[in-house]
C-alpha positions, -999 to 999 in steps of 0.1 A, spaced: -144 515 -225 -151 528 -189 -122 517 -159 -127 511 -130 -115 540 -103 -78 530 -90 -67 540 -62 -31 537 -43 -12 545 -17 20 564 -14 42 575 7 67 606 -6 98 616 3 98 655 0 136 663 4 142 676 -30 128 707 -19 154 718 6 175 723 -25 159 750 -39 161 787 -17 137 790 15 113 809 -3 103 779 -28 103 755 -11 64 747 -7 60 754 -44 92 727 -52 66 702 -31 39 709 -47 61 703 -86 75 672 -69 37 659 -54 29 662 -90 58 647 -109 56 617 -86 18 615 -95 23 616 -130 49 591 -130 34 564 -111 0 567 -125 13 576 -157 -12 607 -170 -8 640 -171 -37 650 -154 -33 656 -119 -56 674 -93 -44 682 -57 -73 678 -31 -74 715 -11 -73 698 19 -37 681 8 -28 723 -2 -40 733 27 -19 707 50 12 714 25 10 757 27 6 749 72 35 758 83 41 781 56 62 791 27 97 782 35 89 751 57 64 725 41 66 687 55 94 665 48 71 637 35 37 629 33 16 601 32 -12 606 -4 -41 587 -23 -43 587 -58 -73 580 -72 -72 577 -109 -106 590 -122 -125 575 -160 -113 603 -176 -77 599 -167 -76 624 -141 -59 615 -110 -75 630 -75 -44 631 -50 -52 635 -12 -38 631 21 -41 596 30 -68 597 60 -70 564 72 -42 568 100 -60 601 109 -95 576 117 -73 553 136 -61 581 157 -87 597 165 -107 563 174 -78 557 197 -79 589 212 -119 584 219 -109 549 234 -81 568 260 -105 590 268 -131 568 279 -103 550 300 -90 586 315 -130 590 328 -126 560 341 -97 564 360 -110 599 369 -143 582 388 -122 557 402 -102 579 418 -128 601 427 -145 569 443 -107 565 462 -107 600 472 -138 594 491 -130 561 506 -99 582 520 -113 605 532 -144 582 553 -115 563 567 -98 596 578 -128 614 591 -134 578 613 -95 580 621 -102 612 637 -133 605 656 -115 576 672 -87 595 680 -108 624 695 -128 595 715 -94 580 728 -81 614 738 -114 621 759 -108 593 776 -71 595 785 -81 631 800 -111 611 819 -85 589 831 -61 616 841 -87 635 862 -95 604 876 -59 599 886 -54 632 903 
């Protein structure tokens, strides 16, 4: 009798570990990742994705995260696959390609600006420079 793969979405709260001494605490996370696993998809078989490891050991030994966001996929032969959950990463990182898009934009347009700004001034001073000939035409004229 084959299943179908399951697969759900947890948050979990990793505060238990700040109970045991500095120098456990990423190991307490990982006991607690897999004692949640096993209770809410109720098998004994529990795999954590390296990529999950790897995001848990980060910052190190004494400081892993305070919770973390997992998939479980439960597998045919009761084996459950826990990973980081990846979706929010996607969103973020489409979001951060749409803001960047929009900062280019804003860059040409104010590179467009900056040379509007400075056409008007370059005109601004060849007007001025055309009014101050004259006034000293008109001065020589009026001595």
């Amino acid at each position: 009798m084959s299943e179908e793969n399951t697969a759900r979405i947890y948050t979990v709260n990793l505060s238990k570990a700040w109970d045991t001494p500095k120098y456990r605490r990423t190991d307490r996370v990982i006991n607690i990742i897999k004692e949640f696993t096993q209770r809410h998809m109720q098998t004994d078989k529990v795999k954590i994705d390296q990529d999950l490891n790897r995001h848990i050991w980060s910052r190190g030994k004494k400081n892993p995260p305070r919770k973390i966001r997992l998939r479980m996929v439960k597998e045919d032969d009761d084996t459950v696959v826990v990973s980081s959950y990846i979706e929010e990463k996607r969103t973020e990182t489409e979001s951060e390609d749409i803001s960047e898009e929009l900062v280019e934009k804003q860059v040409e347009k104010q590179k467009e600006d900056k040379v509007e700004l400075e056409e008007e001034l370059v005109e601004k001073q060849v007007e001025k420079q055309k009014e101050d000939k004259v006034q000293a035409k008109q001065k020589e004229k009026s001595k």
